[in-house]
N, C-alpha and C positions, 0 to 999 in steps of 0.2 A: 448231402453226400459229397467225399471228396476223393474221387479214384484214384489211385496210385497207378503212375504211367508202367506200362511192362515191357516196349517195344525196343528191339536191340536192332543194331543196324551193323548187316555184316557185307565188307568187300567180298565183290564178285569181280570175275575176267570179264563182266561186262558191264559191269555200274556198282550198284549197291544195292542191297537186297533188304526191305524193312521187315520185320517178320516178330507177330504177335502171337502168344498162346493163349488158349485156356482149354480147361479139363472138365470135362462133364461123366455123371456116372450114370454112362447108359452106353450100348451097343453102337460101333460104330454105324450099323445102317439108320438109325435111330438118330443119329444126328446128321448123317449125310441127308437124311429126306428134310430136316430141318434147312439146309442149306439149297436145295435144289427143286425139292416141291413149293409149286404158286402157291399155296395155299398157306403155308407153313414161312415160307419168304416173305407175305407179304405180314405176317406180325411183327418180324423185326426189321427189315432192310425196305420191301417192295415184292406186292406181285409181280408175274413176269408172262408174257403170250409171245406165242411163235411155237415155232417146230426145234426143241432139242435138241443138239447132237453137235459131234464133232466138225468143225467147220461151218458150221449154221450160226446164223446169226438171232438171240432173241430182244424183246424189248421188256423194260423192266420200269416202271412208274417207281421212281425215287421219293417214297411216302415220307419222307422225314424230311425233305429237303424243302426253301423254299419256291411256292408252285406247284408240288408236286410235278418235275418233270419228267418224261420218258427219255430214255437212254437205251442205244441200243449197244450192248453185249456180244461179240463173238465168243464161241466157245471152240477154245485150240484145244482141249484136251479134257476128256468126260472118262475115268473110269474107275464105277462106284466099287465099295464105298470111299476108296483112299486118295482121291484127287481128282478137283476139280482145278483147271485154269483157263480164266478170261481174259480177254481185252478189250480198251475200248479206248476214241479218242474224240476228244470234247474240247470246251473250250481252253479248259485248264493242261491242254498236253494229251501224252497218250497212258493207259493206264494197262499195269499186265498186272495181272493179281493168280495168286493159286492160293486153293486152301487146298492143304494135308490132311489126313486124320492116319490116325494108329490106334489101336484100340489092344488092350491089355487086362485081365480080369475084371473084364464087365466096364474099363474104363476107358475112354475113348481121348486122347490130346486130340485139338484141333491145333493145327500152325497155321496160321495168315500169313503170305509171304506177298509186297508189293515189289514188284521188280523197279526199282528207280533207276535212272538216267545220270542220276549226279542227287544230292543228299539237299538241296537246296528245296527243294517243298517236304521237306520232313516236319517241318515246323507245323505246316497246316493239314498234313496226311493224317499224322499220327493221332494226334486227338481225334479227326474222324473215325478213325480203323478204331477206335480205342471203345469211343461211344459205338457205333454197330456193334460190338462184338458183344457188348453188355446188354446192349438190347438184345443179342441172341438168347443170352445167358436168360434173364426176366422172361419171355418168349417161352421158354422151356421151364424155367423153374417157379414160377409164377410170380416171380419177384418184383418187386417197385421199378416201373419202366426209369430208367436213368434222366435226365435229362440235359441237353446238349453243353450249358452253358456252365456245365463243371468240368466240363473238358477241354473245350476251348474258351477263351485262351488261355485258360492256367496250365494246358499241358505244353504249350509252345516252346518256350524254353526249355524245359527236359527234350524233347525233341528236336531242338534246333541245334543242340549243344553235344548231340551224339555223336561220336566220331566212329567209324569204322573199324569193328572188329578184323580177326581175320578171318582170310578167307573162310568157308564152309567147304567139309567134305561131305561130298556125293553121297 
């Protein structure tokens, strides 16, 4: 398999914003519980335990990672099904992520948005964000689970090489 990178990188008033799509055709609720129920999380990303909600913090076992380790998760902002956004800070930095959805005759866009700090770990985000998102996709559509080492590092370079659109309107 060889993915073709999709990730645009647009200037924000506060950093840069990396943000992926993909389109599924099913019911926004229908893929919001894919993103946000354990059960369903843990086929493509990681189960997750803890108490939900805004301001709460959960823990999420990073099943594809190696170790599998636990990662804990705040959640700034819970409300379904059009927006979820996390953060979290680890050894690599701190990490703000939202998913979007919209949903339109039976068809839901997802947007991945990474909040960055400066465009210097674009190189090794983006083929991660790349590879999750296709595991969502497999997860859901019963597809050939992807695997990691066709995205990194052959996406590095498309990735590192991005320059900053402009800004995004609101």
């Amino acid at each position: 398999m060889s993915p073709i990178p999709t990730g645009r990188l647009f200037g924000t008033a506060s950093g840069d914003d990396l943000v992926l799509t993909r389109t599924f055709r099913a019911p926004a609720e229908d893929v919001w519980a894919s993103i946000t129920e354990s059960e369903r999380t843990a086929r493509w990303f990681g189960p997750w335990e803890g108490e939900a909600a805004p301001g709460r913090t959960i823990k999420v076992r990073m099943v594809h990672e190696e170790q599998e380790p636990w990662c804990e998760l705040r959640i700034e902002a819970c409300e379904p099904p059009h927006r979820l956004a996390v953060s979290a800070i680890d050894a690599f930095g701190a990490w703000r992520v939202e998913v979007l959805l919209s949903e339109s005759a039976g068809t839901t866009d997802l947007r991945f948005v990474q909040h960055l700090d400066g465009t210097d770990m674009a190189g090794d985000v983006g083929p991660g964000w790349e590879y999750y998102l296709d595991m969502l996709v497999a997860s859901r559509d019963g597809s050939p689970t992807p695997d990691f080492d066709d995205y990194h590092p052959a996406m590095q370079a498309y990735y590192r090489d991005l320059s900053p659109e402009a800004p995004e309107s609101a």
